[in-house]
Every structure is written in structure tokens, then in C-alpha cells.
C-alpha positions in Angstrom: 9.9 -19.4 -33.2 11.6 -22.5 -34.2 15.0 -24.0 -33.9 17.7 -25.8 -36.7 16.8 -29.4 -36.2 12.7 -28.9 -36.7 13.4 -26.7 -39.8 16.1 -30.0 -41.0 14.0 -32.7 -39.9 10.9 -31.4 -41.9 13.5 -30.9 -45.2 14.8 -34.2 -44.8 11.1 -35.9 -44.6 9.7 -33.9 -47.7 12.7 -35.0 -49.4 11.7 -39.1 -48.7 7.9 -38.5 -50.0 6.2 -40.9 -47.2 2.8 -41.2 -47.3 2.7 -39.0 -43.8 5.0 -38.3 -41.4 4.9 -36.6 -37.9 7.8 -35.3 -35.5 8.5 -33.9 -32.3 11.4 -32.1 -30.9 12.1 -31.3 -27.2 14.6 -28.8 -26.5 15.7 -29.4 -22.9 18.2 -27.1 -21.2 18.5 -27.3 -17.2 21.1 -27.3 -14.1 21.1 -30.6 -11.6 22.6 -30.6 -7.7 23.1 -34.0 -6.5 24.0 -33.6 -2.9 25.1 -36.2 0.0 26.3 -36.1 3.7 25.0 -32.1 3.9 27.2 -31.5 1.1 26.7 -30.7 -2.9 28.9 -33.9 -4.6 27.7 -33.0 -8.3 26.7 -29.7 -10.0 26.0 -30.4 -13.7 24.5 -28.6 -16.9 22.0 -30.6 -19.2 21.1 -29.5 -22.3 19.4 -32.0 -24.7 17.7 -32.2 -28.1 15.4 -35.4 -28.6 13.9 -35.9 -32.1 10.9 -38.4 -32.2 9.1 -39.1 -35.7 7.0 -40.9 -37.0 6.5 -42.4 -41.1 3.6 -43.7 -42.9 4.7 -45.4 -46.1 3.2 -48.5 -47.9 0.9 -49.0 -45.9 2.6 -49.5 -42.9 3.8 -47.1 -39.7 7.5 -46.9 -38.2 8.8 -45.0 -35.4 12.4 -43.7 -34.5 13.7 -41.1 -31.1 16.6 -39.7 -31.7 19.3 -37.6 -29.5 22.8 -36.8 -29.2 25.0 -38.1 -32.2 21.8 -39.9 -33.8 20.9 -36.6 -35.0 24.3 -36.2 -37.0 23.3 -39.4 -39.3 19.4 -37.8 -39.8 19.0 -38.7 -43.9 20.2 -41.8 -43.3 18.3 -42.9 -39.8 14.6 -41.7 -41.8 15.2 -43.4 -44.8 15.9 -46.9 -42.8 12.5 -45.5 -40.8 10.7 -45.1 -44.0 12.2 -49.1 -44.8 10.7 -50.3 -41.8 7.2 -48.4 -42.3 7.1 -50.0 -45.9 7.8 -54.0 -44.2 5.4 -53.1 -41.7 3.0 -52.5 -44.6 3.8 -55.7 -46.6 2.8 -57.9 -43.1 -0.2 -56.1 -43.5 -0.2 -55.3 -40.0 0.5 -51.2 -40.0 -2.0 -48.6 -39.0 -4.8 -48.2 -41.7 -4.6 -44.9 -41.4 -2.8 -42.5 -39.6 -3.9 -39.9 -36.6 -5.2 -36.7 -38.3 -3.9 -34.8 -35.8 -5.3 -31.5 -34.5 -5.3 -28.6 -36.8 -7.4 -26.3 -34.9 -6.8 -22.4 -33.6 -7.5 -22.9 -29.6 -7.2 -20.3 -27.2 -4.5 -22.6 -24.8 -1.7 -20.6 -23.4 1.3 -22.0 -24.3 4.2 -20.3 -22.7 4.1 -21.8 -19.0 7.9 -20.6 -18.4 8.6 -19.0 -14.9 10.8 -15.9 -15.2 12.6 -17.0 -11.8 13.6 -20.5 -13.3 14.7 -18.7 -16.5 16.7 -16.6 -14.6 18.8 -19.0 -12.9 19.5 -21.3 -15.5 21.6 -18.0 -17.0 23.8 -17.9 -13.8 25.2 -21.2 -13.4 26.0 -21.7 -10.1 22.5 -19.8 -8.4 20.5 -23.2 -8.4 22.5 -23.6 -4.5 21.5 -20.8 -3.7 19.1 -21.8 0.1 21.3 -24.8 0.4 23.0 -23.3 3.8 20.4 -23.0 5.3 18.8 -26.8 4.4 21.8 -27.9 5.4 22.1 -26.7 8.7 18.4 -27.7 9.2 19.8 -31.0 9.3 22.8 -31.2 11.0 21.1 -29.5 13.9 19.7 -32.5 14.6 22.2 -35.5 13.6 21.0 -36.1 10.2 22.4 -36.5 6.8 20.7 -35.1 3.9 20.7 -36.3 0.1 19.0 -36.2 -3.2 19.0 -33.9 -5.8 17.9 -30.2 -6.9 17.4 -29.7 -10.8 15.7 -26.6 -12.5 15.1 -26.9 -16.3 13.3 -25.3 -19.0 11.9 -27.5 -21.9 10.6 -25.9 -25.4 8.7 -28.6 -27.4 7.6 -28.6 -31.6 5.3 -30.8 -32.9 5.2 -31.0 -37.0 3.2 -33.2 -39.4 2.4 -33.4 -43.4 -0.8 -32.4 -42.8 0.2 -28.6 -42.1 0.2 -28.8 -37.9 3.4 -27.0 -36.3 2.6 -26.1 -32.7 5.3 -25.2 -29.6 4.8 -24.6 -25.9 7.5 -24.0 -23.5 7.5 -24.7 -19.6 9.6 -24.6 -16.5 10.2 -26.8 -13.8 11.9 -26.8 -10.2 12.0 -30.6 -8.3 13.7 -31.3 -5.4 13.6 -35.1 -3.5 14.8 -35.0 -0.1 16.3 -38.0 1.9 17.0 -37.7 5.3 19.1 -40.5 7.2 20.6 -40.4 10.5 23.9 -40.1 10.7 25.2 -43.5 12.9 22.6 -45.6 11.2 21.6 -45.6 7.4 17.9 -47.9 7.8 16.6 -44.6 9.7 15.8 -42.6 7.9 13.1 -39.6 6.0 11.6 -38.7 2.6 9.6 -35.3 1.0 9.8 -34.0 -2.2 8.9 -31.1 -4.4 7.8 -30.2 -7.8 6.2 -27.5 -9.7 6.8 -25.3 -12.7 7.6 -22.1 -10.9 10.3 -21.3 -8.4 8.4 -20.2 -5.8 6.5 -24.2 -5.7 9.6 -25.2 -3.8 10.1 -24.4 -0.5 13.6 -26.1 0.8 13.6 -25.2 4.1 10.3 -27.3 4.9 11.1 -30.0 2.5 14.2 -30.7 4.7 12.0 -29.8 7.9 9.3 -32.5 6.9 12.2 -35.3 6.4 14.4 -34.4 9.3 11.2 -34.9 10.9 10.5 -37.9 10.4 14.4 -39.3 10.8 14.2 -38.2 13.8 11.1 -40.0 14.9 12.2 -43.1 13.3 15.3 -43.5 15.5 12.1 -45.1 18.3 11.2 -48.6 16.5 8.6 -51.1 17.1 7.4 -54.3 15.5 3.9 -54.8 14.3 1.8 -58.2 13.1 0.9 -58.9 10.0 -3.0 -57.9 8.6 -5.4 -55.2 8.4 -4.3 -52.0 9.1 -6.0 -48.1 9.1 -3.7 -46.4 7.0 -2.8 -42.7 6.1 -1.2 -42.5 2.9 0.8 -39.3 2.2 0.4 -37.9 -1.5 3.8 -39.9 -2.3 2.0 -42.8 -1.3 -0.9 -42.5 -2.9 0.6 -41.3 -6.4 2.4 -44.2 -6.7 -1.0 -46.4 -6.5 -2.2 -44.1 -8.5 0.5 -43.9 -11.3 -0.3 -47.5 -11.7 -4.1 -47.8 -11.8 -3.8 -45.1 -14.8 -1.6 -47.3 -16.5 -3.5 -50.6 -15.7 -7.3 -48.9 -15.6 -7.5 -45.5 -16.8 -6.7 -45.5 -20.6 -8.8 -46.9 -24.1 -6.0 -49.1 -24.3 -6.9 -51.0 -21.3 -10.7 -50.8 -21.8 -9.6 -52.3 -25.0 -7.6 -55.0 -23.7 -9.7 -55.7 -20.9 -7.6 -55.3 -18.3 -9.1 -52.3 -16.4 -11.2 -52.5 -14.4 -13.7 -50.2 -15.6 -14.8 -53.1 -18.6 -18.3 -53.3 -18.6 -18.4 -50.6 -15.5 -19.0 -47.3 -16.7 -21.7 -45.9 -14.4 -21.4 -48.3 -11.4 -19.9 -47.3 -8.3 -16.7 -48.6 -7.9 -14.9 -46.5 -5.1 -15.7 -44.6 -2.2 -18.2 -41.8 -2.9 -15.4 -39.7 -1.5 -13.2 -40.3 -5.0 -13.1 -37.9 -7.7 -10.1 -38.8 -9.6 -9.4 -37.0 -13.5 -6.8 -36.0 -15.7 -6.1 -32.2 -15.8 -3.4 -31.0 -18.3 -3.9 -27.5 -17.9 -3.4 -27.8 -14.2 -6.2 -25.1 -13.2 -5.6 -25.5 -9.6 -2.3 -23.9 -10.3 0.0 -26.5 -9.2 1.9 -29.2 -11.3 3.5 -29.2 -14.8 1.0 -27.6 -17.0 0.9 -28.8 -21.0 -1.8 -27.7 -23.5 -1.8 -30.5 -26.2 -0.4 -34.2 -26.7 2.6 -35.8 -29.0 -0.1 -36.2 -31.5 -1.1 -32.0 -31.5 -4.3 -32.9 -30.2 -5.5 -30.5 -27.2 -5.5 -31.4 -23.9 -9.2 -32.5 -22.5 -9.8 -32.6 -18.5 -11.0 -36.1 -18.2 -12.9 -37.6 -15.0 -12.5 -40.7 -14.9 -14.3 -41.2 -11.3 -16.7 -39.0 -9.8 -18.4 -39.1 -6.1 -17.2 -43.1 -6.9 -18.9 -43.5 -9.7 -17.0 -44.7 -13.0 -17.6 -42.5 -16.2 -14.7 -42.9 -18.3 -11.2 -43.6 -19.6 -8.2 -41.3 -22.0 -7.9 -41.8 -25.6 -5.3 -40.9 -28.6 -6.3 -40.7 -31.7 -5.9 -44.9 -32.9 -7.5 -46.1 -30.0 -10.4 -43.5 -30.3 -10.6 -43.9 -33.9 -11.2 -48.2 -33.4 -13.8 -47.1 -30.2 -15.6 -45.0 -32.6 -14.8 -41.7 -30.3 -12.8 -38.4 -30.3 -9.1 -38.5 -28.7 -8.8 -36.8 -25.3 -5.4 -35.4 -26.2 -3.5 -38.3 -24.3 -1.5 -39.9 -26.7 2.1 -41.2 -25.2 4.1 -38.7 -24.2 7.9 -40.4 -25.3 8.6 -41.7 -21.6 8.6 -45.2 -23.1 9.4 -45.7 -26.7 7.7 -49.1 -26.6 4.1 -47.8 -24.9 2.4 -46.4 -28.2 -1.1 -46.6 -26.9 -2.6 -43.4 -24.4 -1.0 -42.1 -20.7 -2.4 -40.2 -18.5 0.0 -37.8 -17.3 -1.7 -35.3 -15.0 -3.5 -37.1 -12.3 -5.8 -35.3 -10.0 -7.6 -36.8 -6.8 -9.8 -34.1 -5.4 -9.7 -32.9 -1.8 -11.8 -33.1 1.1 -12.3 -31.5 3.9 -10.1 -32.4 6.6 -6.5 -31.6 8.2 -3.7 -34.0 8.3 -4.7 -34.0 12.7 -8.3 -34.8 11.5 -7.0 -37.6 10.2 -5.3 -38.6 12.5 -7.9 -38.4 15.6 -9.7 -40.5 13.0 -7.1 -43.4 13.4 -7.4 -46.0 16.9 -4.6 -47.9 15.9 -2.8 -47.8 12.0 -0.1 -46.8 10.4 1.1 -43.5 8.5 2.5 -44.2 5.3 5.2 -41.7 3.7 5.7 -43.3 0.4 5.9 -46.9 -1.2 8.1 -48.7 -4.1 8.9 -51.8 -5.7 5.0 -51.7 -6.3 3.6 -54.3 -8.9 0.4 -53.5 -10.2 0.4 -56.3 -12.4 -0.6 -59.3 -10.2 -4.6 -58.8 -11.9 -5.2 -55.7 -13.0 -8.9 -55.9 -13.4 -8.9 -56.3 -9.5 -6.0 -53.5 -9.0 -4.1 -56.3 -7.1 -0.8 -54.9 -5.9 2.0 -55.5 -3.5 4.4 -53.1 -2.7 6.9 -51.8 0.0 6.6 -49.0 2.7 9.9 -46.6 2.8 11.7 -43.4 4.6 8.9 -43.0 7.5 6.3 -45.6 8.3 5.0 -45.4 11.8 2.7 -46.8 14.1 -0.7 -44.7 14.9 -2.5 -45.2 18.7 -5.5 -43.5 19.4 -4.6 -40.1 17.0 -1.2 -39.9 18.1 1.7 -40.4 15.6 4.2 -42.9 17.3 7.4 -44.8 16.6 8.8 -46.5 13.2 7.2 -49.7 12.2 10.2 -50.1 9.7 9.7 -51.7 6.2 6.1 -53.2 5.6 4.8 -55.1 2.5 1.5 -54.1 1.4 -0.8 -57.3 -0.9 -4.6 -55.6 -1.6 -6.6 -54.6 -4.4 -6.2 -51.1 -4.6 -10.2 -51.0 -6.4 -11.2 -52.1 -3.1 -9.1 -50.1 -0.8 -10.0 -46.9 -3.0 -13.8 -48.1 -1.9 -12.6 -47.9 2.1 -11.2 -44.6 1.8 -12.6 -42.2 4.8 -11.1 -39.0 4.6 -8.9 -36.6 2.4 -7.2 -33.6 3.4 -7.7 -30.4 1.8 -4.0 -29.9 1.1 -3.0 -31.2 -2.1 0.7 -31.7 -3.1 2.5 -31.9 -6.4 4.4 -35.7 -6.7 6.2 -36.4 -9.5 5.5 -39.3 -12.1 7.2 -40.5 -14.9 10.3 -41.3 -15.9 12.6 -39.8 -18.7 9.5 -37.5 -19.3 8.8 -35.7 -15.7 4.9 -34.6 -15.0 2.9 -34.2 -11.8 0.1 -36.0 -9.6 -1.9 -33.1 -8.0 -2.7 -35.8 -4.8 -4.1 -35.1 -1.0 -3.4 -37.3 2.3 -5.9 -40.4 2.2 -7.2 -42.5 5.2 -7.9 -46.0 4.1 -9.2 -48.7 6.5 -8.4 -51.8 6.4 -5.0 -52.2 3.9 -3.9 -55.4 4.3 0.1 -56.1 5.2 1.9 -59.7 4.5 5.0 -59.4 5.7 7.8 -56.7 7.1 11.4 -56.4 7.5 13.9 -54.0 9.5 14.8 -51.1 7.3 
């Protein structure tokens, strides 16, 4: 099965005669509900055609992502492409060679579409459908609700000169919940959802979760700055995660030697408690499954750490090929044009054994974390120094017991170090969004960490 614009976009780079060339095209058709004050204030249709190739010519490599009315002025966009591959070439600066991307028959599925999904995107109007209900949940007790509600289904081609054409399709449902009380907008609650079937969302507790925790923010105390027990929610911990993979998990970084894995491989560096990989295929059923990268090269589950221990980063194909090793089928996945070395894009931090209460009878005096942002893991990335902000339901722990808001707190620690205090998991994992443009999921559980450190806080 194919579509017009693969079928013209291979014409029109057989017609140029590069040296090689390699395309993708993403076919993305979904329905969005933005809602606000327990009401929906935007319903909206999305459908979307991305074209992203690449050109070898002269020696040198150029690429080019085009949508919308880009796609009108094709022949002409490729052939300034092929002019800029050809420039590249004279600086003598291009890619030697280019990725020989996979040709091989694999046994991946590659149709991850849920029928449920499918259904409602042909009955415009039957994404609200639940909303009632998760409404009322709210109101009930004096709060607001808002975020959004989006269900799409995405169909991506991958093409090359050397003879690869390869699909998949999938599904996805995502919901993000804010709940804020309705006489004061700094109180306020967070959950969210994700998965690529239906049934992975349930509304009614997403808006239980962050009604809860409104509702206990509305009792506020101040805390001191320092060292603090802490029980970071998956939200939390994705986005620490999110960052160390960018910063420590990929060839590029070992290459650069900014992760902190340089000259580690083998050593303990975490708690024996971390297992942390990369697992496309999502076998734990959970997530946005995908069975090869941009490049057509299959997806590999990576580990990355096990029981603490350090054993490896992800690879594409140009940063495996100067390592002297095979890709891992992470090659960038188009959510930044400018990133053209390897992401990771399907985090998973295994389990333990424990209950959220467990946890929490664990804690003498900390804090429980719901999620953080404005986090900057740049401050020395071998280190995983980062400083971030709590948001939507920090509160104080005493002796097991969840208490009252602590507000707004600003966390300054190497996350290498803090990942070596970590105590206890939960057996629960969630699905947490990453990315941006390009939407995949963390498979994450809750996380006791002793000893985070906290410079500063603020009312909010």
C-alpha cells in the first residue's frame, strides 16, 4: 500500500540522478479537544503529510522536511537539495558514504493500529465522548479542568535507491489533565495519559488523580532549602530521563564525550536497583510501539544499564559505521531537523517491587514530586548536573503520610548520583509522553530517591 506523494517523490528523485537518496513520508490524520473551565473550547481535525529526504551527490549529503504547500513546489525544492549536497561535497566535509540502510525480510509486525481509535477518527465528533462524566468529576469538588484530548493515526514509508520501501501504521490516544481550583489558579493538579489503543486511557481516573491532588494543595506549607527524600512520579522521572538519553545514552554522546558512560562501560554507575533500556517494540504492551528507524534499520532493545551496571549506548548507521559497530535502529526520528545524530525514543526503567504506600512508609520526612519543567540538563553533562522546577502537586511527606503543598521547588543535583541513591520502585509502570513534534512514550515507575538536593522555592 502506498499513497501519491511516495510514488511522486521517488519519480522526481530518479529523475535528478543523485548519487543516493532516501525519503520518508508520515501520513498523519487525527481529531484534538482542547478543553478549559470544565468546558471543550476547541474541537479540531489534523491531517498532515510530512516529506523528509535526504540526497547524496558529489560527494556531499543534504537534507530537506517538507509539508503543506512545500510539497506543491517538489522538483524544484530537490533539485536546490541536490545543490546543496553537491557544495557540501566541494567543502569536503559531506558523509563519505552514506547509511546502507536495512534491506532485510524481519518478522516485525507492522500494523500497531487500534480498531477503537480507527473508529472514532471516522465519526467526528466521538473523541468527547466520557467528557461528562470527567467533568463533573471536577466540579464536584471546586475545580477547573484543562488540557487537551487528541486521537490520531499515523501511516509512515520509508524509500531509498538502494531498493528499501517499508510502512507501518500506528494509533495513538493522549490525554494531559490540569486541574486548578477554581478561586485561585497557583493550586492546582497534573496526570496524563498515553498509549496506542483506546482502552490505555482511562479519563475518569486521570481527572480523579489531578482533582486529587488540587484539592490537597489548597493546605500549603513552606520548607528549607537542602536534601530532601523524594518520590518522583513517572512524569517526574521521564523528564530526567528524557534528558540523560539525550545527554548520555546515544554513540553521539560517547563520541563527543559528553556522557557519562566515556570510559565506563562495565562500572557501576547507579543504584543496583536501575535497569534502564530502549524498547521499540514495547513488549510490556504499553507505549507507542515502532518496528524500525528513519534510516529502515530494525528496531534493537538496548540496555543501556543493568542491576547499575553500565553496558552500552544507541547507534545509527554514521555513528556506528565511525565506532566500527552495527546500528541499533535509533537514527533521529524527525522531532528536530537539526539533531542528525541517534535518539532514543522508547525509554524503559524496569520495576520493582513495591506499592506507591510502600514507598511512602519508606519516607520520615520528604517530598512527593508530581512532575518537573524548565529542566536543564546541560549545566555538565558528564556529571548529569541539572536544575529544574517542581509543578501541579508537590507536597510535604512526615513519617509515610502524604501532607500539604510545598508549592514550587527548584531542584540543582547530578541526576548520575541521585540515580545511585534510588531505594525503591513500584511495580506499576506508566506510559509518559516524550518528544515533541514527533510523540513517543517512557514506560517509567514511581522512584524513591534520598537525598535530592533543593536551592531555592517559590509560591506557585
Amino acid at each position: 500500500m502506498t499513497i501519491p506523494v511516495v510514488d511522486k517523490a521517488e519519480k522526481a528523485l530518479l529523475a535528478l540522478q543523485p548519487d543516493h537518496f532516501s525519503f520518508s513520508v508520515k501520513d498523519l490524520r487525527g481529531e484534538v479537544v482542547r478543553y478549559a473551565n470544565n468546558v471543550v473550547t476547541q474541537s479540531s481535525s489534523v491531517a498532515n503529510l510530512q516529506l523528509i529526504v535526504r540526497i547524496w551527490a558529489g560527494g556531499g549529503v543534504a537534507d530537506i522536511t517538507l509539508q503543506g504547500a512545500g510539497l506543491e513546489d517538489l522538483d524544484n525544492q530537490l533539485r536546490h537539495t541536490m545543490q546543496r549536497a553537491v557544495a557540501v561535497g566541494r567543502t569536503g566535509l559531506g558523509e563519505d558514504t552514506p547509511p546502507d540502510a536495512s534491506t532485510e525480510a524481519t518478522d516485525l509486525a507492522t500494523d500497531y493500529s487500534d480498531p477503537e481509535i480507527l473508529e472514532c477518527l471516522r465519526s467526528p465528533g466521538y473523541i468527547t465522548d466520557g467528557l461528562v462524566p470527567f467533568f463533573a468529576r471536577a466540579q464536584s469538588d471546586r475545580v477547573e479542568l484543562a488540557g487537551r484530548l487528541e486521537h490520531r493515526s499515523t501511516k509512515l514509508f520509508l524509500v531509498n535507491s538502494k531498493g528499501l520501501r517499508k510502512d507501518f501504521s500506528q494509533t495513538c490516544a493522549e490525554a494531559q489533565v490540569i486541574a486548578v481550583d477554581e478561586h485561585d489558579d497557583y493550586i492546582s493538579g497534573y496526570s496524563a495519559g498515553i498509549g496506542h489503543r483506546r482502552s490505555h486511557l482511562a479519563l475518569t481516573e486521570l481527572a480523579d488523580r489531578a482533582v486529587q491532588k488540587c484539592v490537597r494543595a489548597r493546605t500549603y506549607v513552606e520548607v528549607d532549602k537542602g536534601a530532601y527524600d523524594v518520590i518522583l512520579e513517572p512524569e517526574a522521572v521521564t523528564e530526567v530521563l528524557d534528558w540523560l538519553g539525550s545527554i548520555g545514552l546515544t554513540g553521539k554522546s560517547l563520541e563527543d564525550r559528553s556522557s557519562f558512560m566515556t570510559g565506563r562501560v562495565g562500572e557501576t554507575v547507579m543504584s543496583p536497583n536501575i535497569t534502564l533500556s530502549d524498547d521499540a517494540l514495547c513488549d510490556h504492551g504499553l507505549g507507542l510501539p515502532q518496528p524500525f528507524d528513519l534510516e529502515g534499520t530494525p528496531k534493537q532493545r538496548v540496555v543501556f544499564v543493568e542491576n547499575g551496571v553500565a553496558k552500552g549506548v544507541a547507534w545509527d548507521r554514521n555513528t556506528a559505521r565511525r565506532a566500527g559497530c552495527q546500528s541499533t535502529g535509533h537514527a533521529n526520528n524527525g522531532d528536530f531537523a537539526g539533531n542528525t545524530g541517534p535518539t532514543v525514543n522508547h525509554l524503559v526503567l524496569d520495576g520493582g517491587n513495591h506499592t506507591e504506600q510502600d514507598l511512602l512508609d519508606r519516607v520520615e520526612r520528604g517530598l512527593w514530586i508530581t512532575r518537573f519543567h524548565y529542566v536543564n540538563g546541560l549545566l555538565d553533562p558528564p556529571k548529569g548536573m541539572m536544575t529544574g522546577l517542581t509543578r501541579d502537586g508537590t507536597f510535604l511527606i512526615e513519617n509515610g503520610t502524604l501532607g500539604p503543598s510545598v508549592g514550587m521547588l527548584r531542584f540543582t543535583d547530578s541526576m548520575i548520583e541521585a540515580f545511585q541513591r534510588v531505594d525503591a520502585l513500584t511495580r506499576e509502570q506508566r506510559a509518559v509522553r516524550t518528544g515533541w513534534s514527533v510523540p513517543s512514550a517512557a514506560i517509567v515507575p514511581t522512584v524513591l530517591i534520598r537525598g535530592l538536593q533543593f536551592t531555592g522555592n517559590a509560591r506557585g
